[in-house]
C-alpha positions in Angstrom: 69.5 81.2 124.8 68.0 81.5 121.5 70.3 81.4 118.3 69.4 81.8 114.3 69.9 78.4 112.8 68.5 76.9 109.8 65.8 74.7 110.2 63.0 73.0 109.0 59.9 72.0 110.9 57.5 68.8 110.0 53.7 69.3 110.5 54.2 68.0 114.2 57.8 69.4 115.0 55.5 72.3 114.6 53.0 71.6 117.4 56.0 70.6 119.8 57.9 74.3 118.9 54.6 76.2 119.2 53.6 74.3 122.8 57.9 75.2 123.4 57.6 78.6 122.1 54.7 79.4 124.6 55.5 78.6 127.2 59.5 77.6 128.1 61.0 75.6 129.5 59.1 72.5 129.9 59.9 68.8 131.1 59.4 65.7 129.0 56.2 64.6 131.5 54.6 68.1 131.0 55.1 67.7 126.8 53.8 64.3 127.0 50.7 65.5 128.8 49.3 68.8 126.8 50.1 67.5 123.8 49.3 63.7 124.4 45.6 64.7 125.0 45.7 67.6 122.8 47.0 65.5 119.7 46.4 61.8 120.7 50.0 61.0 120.4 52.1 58.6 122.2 54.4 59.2 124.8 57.2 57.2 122.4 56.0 59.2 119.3 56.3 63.1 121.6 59.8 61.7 123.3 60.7 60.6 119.2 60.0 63.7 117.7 61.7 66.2 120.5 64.4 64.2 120.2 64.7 64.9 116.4 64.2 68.3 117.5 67.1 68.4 119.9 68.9 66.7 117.2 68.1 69.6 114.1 69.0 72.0 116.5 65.9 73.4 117.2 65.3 72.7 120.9 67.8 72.8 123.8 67.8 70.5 127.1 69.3 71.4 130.4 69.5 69.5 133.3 66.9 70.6 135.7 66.9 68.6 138.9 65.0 65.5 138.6 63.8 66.0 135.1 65.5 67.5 131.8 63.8 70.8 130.8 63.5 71.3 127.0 63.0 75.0 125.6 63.4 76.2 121.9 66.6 77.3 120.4 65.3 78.9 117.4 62.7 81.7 117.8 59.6 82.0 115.9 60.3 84.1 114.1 63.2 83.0 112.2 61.3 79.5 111.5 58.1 81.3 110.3 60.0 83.4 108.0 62.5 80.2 106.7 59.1 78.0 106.5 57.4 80.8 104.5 60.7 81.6 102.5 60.6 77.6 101.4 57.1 77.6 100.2 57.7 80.6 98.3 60.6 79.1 96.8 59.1 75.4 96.1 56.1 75.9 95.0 55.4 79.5 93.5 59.4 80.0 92.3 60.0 82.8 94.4 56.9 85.1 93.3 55.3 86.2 96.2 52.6 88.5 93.3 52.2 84.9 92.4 51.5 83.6 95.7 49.4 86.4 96.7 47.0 86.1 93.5 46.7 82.5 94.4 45.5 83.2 97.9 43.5 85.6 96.1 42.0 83.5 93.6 41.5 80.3 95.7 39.7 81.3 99.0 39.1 84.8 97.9 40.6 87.7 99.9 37.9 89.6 102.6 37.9 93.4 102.8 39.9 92.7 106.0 42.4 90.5 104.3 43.0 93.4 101.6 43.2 95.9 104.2 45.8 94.3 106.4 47.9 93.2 102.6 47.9 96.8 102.3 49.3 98.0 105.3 51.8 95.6 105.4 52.8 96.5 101.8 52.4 100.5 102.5 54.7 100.0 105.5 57.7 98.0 103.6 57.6 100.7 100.8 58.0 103.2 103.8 60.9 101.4 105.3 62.4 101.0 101.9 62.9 104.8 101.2 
């Protein structure tokens, strides 16, 4: 079952929730083996960090026969929106028209990039009336 906590992800909690979010649940061996070749890490460093995991919360571990089965206890979602909720907070002090010019300004925005900003920002003034 997946409940709204508060949590925040490291770089590579990240890679563990995303291998977690797509596909659930998964055993310790099966972890160890996508992301062992996909990230070089150590089968101490993957068994480490999903314990920290289980620890903030973030991932839940059953029993499953011969081998505990790990799946995540926080969706997507919610940890995209806390993650992007803390950068905006830390580094642009809650601006997002200051965020957004950034963007803008540093890698410079595509015609697709402006399009899609404006139909996300056309659809939130919708569901605000």
């Amino acid at each position: 079952m997946i409940v709204e906590r508060s949590i925040s992800l490291s770089a590579g909690e990240w890679r563990i929730m995303e291998r977690l979010w797509d596909r659930h649940p998964q055993t310790l061996t099966e972890l160890v083996r996508v992301l062992g070749a996909d990230t070089g890490w150590s089968k101490s460093t993957i068994v480490t960090m999903v314990g920290r995991l289980e620890a903030k919360g973030a991932v839940t571990r059953t029993e499953g026969g011969r081998a505990r089965l790990y799946a995540p206890a926080v969706p997507r979602e919610r940890a995209a929106l806390e993650e992007t909720e803390s950068l905006l907070h830390r580094v642009y002090r809650g601006s997002v028209g200051m965020m957004v010019n950034t963007l803008a300004d540093g890698r410079g925005l595509t015609d697709r990039d402006i399009e899609e900003l404006s139909a996300v920002l056309e659809k939130a003034r919708r569901e605000r009336k």
